[in-house]
VEXMAR-553891 format. One record per residue (C-alpha): x, y, z; residue in one letter. Coordinates in steps of 0.05 Angstrom, whole numbers, always signed. Layout:
REM VEXMAR-553891
+--------+--------+--------+------+
:     c1 :     c2 :     c3 : rest :
+--------+--------+--------+------+
:      X :      Y :      Z :    a :
...
+--------+--------+--------+------+
***
This chain:
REM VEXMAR-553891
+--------+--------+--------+------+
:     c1 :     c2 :     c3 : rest :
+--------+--------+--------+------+
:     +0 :     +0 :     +0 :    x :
:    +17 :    +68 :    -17 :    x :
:     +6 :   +132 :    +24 :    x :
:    -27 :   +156 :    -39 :    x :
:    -73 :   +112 :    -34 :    x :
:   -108 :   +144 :    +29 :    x :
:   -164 :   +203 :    +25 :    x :
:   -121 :   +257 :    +51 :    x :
:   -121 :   +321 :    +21 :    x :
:    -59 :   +339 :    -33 :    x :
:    -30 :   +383 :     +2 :    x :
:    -11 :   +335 :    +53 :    x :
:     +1 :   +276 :     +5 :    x :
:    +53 :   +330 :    -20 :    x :
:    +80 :   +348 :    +47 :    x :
:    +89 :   +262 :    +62 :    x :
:   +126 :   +263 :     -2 :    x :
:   +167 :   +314 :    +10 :    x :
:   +181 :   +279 :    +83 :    x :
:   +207 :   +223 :    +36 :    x :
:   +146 :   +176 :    +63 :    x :
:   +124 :   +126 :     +5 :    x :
:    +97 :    +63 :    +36 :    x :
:    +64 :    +69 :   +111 :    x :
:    +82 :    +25 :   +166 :    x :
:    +21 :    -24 :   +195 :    x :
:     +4 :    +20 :   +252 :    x :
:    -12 :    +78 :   +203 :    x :
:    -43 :    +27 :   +156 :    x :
:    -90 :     +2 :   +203 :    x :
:   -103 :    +73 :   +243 :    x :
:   -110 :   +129 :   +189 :    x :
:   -168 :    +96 :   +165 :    x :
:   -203 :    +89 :   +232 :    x :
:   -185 :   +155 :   +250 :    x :
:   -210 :   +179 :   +183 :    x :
:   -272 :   +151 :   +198 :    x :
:   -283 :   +191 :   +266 :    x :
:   -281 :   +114 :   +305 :    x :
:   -249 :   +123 :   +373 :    x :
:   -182 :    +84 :   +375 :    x :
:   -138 :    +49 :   +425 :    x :
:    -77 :    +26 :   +391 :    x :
:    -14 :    -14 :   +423 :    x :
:    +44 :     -1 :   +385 :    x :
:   +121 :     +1 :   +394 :    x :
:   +158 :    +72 :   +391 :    x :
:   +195 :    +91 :   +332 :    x :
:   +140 :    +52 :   +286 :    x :
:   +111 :   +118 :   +261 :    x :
:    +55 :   +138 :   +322 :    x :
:    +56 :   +212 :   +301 :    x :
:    +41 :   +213 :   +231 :    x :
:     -4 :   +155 :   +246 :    x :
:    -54 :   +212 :   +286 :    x :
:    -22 :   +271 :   +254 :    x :
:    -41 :   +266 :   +174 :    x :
:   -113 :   +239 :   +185 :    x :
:   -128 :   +307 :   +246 :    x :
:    -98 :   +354 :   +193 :    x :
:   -148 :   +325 :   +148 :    x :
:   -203 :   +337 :   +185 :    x :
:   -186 :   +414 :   +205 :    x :
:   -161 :   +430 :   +149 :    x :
:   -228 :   +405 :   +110 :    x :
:   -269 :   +434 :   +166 :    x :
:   -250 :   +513 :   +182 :    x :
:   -253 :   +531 :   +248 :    x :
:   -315 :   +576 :   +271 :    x :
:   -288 :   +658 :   +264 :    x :
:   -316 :   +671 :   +340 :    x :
:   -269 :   +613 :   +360 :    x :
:   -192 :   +618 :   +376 :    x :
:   -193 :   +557 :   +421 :    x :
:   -166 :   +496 :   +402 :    x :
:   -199 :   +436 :   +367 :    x :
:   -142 :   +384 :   +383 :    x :
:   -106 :   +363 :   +437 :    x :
:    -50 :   +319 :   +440 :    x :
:    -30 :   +307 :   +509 :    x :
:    +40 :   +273 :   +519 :    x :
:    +96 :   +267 :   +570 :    x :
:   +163 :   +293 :   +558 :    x :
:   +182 :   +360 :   +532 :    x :
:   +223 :   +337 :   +484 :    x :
:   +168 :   +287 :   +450 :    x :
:   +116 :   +353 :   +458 :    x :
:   +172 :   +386 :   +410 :    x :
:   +181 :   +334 :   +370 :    x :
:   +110 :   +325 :   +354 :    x :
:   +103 :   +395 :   +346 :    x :
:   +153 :   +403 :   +293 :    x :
:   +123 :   +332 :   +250 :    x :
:    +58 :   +373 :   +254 :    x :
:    +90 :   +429 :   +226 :    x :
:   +118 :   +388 :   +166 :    x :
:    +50 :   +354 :   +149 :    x :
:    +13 :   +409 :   +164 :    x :
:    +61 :   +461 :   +119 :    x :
:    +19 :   +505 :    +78 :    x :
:    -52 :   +487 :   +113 :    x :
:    -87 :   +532 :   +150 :    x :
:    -89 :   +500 :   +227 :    x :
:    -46 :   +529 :   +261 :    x :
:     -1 :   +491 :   +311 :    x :
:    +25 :   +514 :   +387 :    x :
:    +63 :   +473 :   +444 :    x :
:    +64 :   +482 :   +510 :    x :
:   +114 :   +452 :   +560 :    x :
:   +145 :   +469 :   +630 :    x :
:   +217 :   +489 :   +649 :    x :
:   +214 :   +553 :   +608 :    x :
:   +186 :   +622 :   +609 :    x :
:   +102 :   +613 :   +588 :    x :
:    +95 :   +680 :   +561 :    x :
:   +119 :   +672 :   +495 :    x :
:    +75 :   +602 :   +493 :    x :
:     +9 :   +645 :   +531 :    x :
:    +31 :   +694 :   +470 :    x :
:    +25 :   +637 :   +413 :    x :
:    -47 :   +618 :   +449 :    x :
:    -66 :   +685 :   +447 :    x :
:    -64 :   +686 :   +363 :    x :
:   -101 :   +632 :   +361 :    x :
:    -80 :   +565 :   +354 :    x :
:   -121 :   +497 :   +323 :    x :
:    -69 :   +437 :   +351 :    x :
:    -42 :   +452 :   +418 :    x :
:     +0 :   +404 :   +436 :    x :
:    +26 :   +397 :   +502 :    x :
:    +54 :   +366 :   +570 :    x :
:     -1 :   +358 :   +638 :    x :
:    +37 :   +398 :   +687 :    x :
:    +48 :   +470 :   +638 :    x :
:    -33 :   +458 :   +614 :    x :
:    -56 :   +455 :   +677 :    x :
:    -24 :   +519 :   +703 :    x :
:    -51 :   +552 :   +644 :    x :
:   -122 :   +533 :   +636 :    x :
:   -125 :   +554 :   +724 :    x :
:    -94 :   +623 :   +691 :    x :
:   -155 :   +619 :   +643 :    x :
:    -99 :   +624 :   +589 :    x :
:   -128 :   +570 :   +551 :    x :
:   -190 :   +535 :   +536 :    x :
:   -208 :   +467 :   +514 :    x :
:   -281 :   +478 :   +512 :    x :
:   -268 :   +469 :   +435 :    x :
:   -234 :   +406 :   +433 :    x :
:   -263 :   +360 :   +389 :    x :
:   -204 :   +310 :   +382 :    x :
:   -167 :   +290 :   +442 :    x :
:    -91 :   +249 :   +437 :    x :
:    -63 :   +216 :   +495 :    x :
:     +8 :   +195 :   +468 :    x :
:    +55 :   +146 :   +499 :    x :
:     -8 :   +132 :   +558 :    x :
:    +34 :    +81 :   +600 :    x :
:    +97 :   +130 :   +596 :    x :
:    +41 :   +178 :   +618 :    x :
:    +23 :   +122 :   +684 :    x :
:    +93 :   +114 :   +700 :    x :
:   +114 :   +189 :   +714 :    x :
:    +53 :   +190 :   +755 :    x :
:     +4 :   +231 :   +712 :    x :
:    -48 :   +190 :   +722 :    x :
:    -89 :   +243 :   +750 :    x :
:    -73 :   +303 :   +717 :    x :
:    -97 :   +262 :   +652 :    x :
:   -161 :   +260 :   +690 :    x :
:   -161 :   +321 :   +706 :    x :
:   -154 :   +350 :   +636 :    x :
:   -206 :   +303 :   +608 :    x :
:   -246 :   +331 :   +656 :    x :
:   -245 :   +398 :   +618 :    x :
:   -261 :   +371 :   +550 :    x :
:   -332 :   +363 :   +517 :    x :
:   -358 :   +295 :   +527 :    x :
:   -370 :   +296 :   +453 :    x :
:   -303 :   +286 :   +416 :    x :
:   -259 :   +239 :   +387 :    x :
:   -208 :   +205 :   +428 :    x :
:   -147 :   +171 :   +407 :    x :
:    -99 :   +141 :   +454 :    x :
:    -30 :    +98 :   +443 :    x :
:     +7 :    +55 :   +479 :    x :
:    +66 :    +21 :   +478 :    x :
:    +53 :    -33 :   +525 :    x :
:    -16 :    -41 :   +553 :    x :
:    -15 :    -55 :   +628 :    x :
:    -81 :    -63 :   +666 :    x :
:    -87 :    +23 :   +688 :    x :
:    -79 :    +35 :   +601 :    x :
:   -144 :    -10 :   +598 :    x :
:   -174 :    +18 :   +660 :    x :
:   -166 :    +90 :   +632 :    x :
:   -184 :    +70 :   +559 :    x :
:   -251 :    +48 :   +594 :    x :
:   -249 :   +116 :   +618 :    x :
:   -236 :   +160 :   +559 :    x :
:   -262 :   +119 :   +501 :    x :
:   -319 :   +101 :   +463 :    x :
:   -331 :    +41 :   +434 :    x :
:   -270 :    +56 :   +405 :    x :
:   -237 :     +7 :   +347 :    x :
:   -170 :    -29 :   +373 :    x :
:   -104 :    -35 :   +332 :    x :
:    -50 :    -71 :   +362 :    x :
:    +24 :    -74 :   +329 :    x :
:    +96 :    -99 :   +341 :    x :
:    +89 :   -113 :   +417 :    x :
:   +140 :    -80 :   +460 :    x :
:   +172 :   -152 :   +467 :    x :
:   +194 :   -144 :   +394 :    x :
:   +256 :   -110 :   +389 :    x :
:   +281 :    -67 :   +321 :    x :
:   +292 :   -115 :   +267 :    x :
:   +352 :    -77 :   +239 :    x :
:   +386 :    -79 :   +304 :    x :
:   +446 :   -117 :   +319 :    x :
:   +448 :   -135 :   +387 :    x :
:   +509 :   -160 :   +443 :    x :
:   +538 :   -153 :   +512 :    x :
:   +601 :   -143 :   +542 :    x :
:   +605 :   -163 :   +623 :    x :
:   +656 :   -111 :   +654 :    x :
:   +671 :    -91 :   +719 :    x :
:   +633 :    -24 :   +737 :    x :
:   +692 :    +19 :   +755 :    x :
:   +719 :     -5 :   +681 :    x :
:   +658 :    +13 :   +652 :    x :
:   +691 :    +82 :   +629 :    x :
:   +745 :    +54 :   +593 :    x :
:   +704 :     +0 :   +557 :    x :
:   +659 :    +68 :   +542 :    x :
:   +713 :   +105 :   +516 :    x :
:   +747 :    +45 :   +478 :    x :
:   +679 :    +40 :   +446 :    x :
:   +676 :   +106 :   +420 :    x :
:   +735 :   +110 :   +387 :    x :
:   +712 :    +47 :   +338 :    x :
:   +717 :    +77 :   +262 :    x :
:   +643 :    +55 :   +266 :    x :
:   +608 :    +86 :   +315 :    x :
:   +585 :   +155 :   +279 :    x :
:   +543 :   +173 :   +337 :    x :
:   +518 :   +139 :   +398 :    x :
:   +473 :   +157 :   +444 :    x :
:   +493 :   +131 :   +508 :    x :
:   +438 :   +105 :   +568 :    x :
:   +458 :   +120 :   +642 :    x :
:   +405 :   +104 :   +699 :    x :
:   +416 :   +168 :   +750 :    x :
:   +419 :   +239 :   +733 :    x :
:   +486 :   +249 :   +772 :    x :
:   +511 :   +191 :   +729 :    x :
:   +498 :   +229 :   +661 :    x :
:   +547 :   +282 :   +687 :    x :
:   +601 :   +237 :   +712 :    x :
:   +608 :   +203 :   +638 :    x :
:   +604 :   +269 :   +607 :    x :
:   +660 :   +281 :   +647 :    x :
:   +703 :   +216 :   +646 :    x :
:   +695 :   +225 :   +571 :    x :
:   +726 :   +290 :   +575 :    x :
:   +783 :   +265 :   +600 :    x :
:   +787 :   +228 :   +541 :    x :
:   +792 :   +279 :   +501 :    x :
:   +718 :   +259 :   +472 :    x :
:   +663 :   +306 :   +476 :    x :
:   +594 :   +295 :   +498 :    x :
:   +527 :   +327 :   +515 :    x :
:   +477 :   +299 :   +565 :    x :
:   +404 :   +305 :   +572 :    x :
:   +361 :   +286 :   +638 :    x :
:   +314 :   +317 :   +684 :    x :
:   +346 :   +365 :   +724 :    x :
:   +377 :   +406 :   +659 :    x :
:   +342 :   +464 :   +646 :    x :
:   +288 :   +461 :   +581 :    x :
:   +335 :   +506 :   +541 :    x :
:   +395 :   +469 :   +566 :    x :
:   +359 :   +397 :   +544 :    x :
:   +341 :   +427 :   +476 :    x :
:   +411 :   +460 :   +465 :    x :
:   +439 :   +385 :   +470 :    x :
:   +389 :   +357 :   +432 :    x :
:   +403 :   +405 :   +374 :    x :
:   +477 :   +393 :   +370 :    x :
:   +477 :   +307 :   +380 :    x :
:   +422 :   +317 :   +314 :    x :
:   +465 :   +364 :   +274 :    x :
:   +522 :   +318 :   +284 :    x :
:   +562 :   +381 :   +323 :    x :
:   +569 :   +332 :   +382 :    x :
:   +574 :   +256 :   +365 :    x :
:   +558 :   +225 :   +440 :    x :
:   +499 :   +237 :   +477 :    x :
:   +488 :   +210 :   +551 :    x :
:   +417 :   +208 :   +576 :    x :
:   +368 :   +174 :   +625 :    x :
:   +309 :   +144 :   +594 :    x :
:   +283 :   +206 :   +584 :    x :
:   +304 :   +200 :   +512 :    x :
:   +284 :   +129 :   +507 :    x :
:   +217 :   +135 :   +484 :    x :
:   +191 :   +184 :   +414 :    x :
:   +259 :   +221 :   +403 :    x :
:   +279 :   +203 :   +332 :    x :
:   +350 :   +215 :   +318 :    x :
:   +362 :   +208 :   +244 :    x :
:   +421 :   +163 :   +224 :    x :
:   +443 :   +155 :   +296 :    x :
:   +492 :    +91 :   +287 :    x :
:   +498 :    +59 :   +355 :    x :
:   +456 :    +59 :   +426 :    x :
:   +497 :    +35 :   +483 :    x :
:   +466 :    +10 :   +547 :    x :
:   +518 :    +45 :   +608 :    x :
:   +464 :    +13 :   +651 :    x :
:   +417 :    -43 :   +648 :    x :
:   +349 :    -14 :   +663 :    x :
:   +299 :    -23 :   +716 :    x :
:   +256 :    -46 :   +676 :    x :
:   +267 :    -99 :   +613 :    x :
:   +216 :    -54 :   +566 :    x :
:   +262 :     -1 :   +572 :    x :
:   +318 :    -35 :   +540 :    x :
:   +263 :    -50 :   +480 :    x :
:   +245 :    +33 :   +477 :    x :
:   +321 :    +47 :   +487 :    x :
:   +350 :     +4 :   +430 :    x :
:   +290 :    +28 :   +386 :    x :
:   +331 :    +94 :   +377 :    x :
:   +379 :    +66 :   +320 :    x :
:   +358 :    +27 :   +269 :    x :
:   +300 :    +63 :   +252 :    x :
:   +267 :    +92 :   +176 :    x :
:   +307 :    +24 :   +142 :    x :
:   +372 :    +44 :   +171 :    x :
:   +418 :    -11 :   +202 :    x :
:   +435 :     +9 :   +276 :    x :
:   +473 :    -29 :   +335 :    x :
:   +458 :    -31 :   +407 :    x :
:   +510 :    -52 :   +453 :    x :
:   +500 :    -70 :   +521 :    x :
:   +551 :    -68 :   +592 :    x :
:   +534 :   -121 :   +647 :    x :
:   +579 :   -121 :   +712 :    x :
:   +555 :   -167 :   +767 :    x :
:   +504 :   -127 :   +794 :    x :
:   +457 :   -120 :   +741 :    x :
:   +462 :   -193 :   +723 :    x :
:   +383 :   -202 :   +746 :    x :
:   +363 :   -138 :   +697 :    x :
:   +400 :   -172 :   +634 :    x :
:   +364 :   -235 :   +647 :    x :
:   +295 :   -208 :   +652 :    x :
:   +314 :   -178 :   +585 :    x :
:   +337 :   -234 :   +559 :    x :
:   +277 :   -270 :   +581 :    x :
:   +234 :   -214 :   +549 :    x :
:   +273 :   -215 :   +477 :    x :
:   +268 :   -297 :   +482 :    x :
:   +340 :   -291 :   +469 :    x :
:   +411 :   -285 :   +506 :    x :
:   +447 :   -228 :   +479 :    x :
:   +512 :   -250 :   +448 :    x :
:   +569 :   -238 :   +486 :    x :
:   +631 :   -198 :   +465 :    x :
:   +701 :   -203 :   +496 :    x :
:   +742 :   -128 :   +512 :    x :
:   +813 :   -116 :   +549 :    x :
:   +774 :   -103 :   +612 :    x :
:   +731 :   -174 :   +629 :    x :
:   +694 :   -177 :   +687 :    x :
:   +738 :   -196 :   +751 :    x :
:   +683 :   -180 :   +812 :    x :
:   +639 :   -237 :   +813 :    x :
:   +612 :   -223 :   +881 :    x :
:   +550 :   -174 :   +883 :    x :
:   +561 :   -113 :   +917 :    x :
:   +520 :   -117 :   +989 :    x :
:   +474 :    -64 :  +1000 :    x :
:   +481 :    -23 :  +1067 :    x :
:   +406 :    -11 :  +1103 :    x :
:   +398 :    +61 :  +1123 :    x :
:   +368 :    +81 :  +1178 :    x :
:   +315 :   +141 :  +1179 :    x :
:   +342 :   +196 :  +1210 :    x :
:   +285 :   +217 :  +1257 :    x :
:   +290 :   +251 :  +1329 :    x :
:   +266 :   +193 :  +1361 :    x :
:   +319 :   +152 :  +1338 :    x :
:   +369 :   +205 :  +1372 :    x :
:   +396 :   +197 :  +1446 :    x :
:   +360 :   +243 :  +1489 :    x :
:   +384 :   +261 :  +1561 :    x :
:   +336 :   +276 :  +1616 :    x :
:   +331 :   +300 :  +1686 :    x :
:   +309 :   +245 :  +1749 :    x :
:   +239 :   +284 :  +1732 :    x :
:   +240 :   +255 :  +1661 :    x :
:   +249 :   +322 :  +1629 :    x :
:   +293 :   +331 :  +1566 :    x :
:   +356 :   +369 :  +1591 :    x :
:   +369 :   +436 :  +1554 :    x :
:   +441 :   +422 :  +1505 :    x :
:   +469 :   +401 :  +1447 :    x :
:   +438 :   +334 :  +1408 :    x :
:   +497 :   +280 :  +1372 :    x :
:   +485 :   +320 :  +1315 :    x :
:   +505 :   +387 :  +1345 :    x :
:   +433 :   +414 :  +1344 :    x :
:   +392 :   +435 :  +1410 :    x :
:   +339 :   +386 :  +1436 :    x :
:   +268 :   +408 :  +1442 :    x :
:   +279 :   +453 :  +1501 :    x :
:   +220 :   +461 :  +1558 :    x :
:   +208 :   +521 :  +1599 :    x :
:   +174 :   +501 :  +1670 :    x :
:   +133 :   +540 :  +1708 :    x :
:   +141 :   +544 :  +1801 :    x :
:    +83 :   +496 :  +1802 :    x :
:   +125 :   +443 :  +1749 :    x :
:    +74 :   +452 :  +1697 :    x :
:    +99 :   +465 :  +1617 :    x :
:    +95 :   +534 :  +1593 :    x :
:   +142 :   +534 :  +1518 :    x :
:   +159 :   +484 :  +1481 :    x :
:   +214 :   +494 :  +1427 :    x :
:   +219 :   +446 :  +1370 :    x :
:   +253 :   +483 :  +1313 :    x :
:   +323 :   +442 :  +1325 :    x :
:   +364 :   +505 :  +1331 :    x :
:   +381 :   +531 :  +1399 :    x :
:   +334 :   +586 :  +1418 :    x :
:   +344 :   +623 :  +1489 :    x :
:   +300 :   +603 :  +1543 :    x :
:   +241 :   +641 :  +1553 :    x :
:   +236 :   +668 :  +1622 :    x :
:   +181 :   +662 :  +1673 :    x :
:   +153 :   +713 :  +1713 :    x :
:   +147 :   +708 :  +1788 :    x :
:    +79 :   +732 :  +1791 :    x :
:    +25 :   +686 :  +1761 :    x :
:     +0 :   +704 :  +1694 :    x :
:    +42 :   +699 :  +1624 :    x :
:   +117 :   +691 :  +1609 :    x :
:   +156 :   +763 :  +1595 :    x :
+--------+--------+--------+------+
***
């Protein structure tokens, strides 16, 4: 089948073409016609199979052959996703179908300034897409409306469950008319997807494609086991192979991210990282160069597992195993994507020996293992240390023969709550801030403390 081949207007079988989109994949075979149709849809397919122009060329269809009403600025779409960087993405693929139509596109995303966005609202916008947290604030500013919406996206909805937005999605549908079109994908479809499809849809028409189990077809796949503290050197040994073009590297923590980037440096190699604690513009700045090819390496969290697509990017490489084995399925589908070959290479030491089994057990496969100068050595897991909460009770406390704390200092060289007593032994103050405080005095006479 050809893209041709569907009812969508020429000016946005022109813009596909231009995209260099001939043939679609089977997610956008089976949903453009549904969604064409006006069906409701809950479709289950993995990222990087073509999601976004899956919903994006049939809802440019429909406002484009429907003008919106003059009296009406509001949107008539709403695609509700949950990264910032997938929001832009999307944005920008609406942008390219949408080129010379008339409905006009805006995002909306936190961690930068919302004037310039409140601005874009302002003139009037027919797509909005955007992320729960930034929508929220602005609909409570009466910034925005979605009385309009007549077609509602929820994209990536169990990436949407697992950062715990669960109820802002509620929330938000809440504000929408009860008569609309709702579309929502999924990757995987745990038991709270079906639970909120039940929620948000009806009757709606079910496509489900290349289960999250099934990994890239164009991806070659091994494993090295190395020690963690050589995992640096295998990284930078790695890098310097005539070909890896680009990688885009997967770290589990934040802090981690930044401690590559800098090991690398070392190295003489230069990298970029991208996780949650960077600013928006900082996250988009690194994003920009590892896609113009100005920086080669890019570390991230999983943040950038899921909807990023990184043209031509030659190699992923696992740092760390994930948490969980689905991850390693949205991670790899980075490379190897549009009919390009990619490779995803994987580092095991001993503690994450349980993670690469569970993926293992999840691809039905055991990765094939690669030898390097640095083999694993530690075969003994690392014991983890219980800590203890840090609560007062759990402090030494001195008292008198009375059983009254003692004014001083605490082990931690803080003051213990400290208790005024009146002549007839009752309490008058009690002090519970932590930070020595004088005593409050009490007057002879009886009444209140001076």
């Amino acid at each position: 089948m050809l893209f041709e081949n569907f009812p969508l207007l020429s000016r946005i079988q022109e813009n596909v073409r231009k995209s260099g989109y001939t043939h679609p994949t089977p997610i956008q075979e089976k949903a453009i016609p549904l969604i064409l149709a006006h069906h409701d849809l809950l479709a289950t397919a993995q990222t990087g199979t073509g999601k976004t122009a899956a919903f994006a060329l049939p809802i440019l269809h429909h406002l484009a052959s429907e003008p919106a009403a003059q009296a009406s600025a509001q949107p008539r779409c709403l695609i509700l996703t949950p990264t910032r960087e997938l929001a832009q993405q999307i944005y920008e693929n609406f942008l390219a179908y949408g080129n010379g139509l008339q409905p006009r596109t805006a995002v909306i995303y936190g961690g930068v300034s919302q004037v310039p966005q409140i601005e874009a609202l302002h003139r009037g916008c027919d797509i909005l897409v955007a992320c729960p947290g930034r929508l929220q604030d602005l609909a409570a500013q009466h910034e925005v409306s979605l009385s309009q919406v007549r077609i509602f996206v929820l994209d990536e909805a169990d990436r949407m469950l697992d950062m715990g937005f669960i109820h802002d999605v509620r929330k938000i549908a809440g504000m929408l008319p009860v008569k609309r079109q709702t579309l929502l994908f999924s990757a995987t479809m745990p038991t709270e997807v079906q639970h909120l499809a039940q929620d948000l849809l009806d009757h709606p028409r079910e496509v489900h494609v290349d289960p999250v189990s099934s990994p890239a077809r164009d991806v070659d796949q091994y494993m090295y086991y190395v020690d963690k503290a050589n995992k640096k050197h295998l990284l930078a040994w790695l890098l310097s192979q005539p070909e890896v073009e680009n990688a885009l590297v997967f770290c589990r923590t934040k802090h981690g991210c930044d401690r590559i980037v800098r090991d690398l440096k070392k190295k003489d190699i230069a990298a970029v990282s991208i996780h949650g604690d960077k600013s928006q513009g900082a996250r988009q700045n690194a994003l920009n160069q590892f896609k113009t090819g100005q920086c080669r390496v890019m570390i991230a969290t999983d943040i950038a597992a899921r909807g990023l697509d990184i043209e031509g990017l030659s190699h992923v490489i696992n740092y760390d195993l994930p948490n969980e084995p689905e991850s390693y399925i949205h991670r790899i589908g980075r490379t190897g994507r549009a009919g390009h070959t990619g490779t995803a290479i994987t580092m095991c030491c001993i503690d994450e020996v349980k993670q690469l089994g569970q993926v293992e057990k999840l691809l039905g496969f055991r990765l094939p293992e690669h030898h390097s100068d640095w083999p694993m050595q530690i075969t003994t897991p690392t014991e983890k240390t219980q800590v203890l909460p840090h609560s007062r009770a759990a402090m030494p406390v001195q008292v008198t023969r009375q059983g009254l704390p003692v004014p001083g200092k605490n082990t931690h060289g803080r003051s213990r709550s400290t208790v005024t007593i009146s002549r007839n032994g009752h309490p008058v103050t009690t002090q519970r801030s932590g930070l020595a405080q004088p005593v409050r005095r009490i007057n002879r006479r009886k009444g209140s403390g001076t």
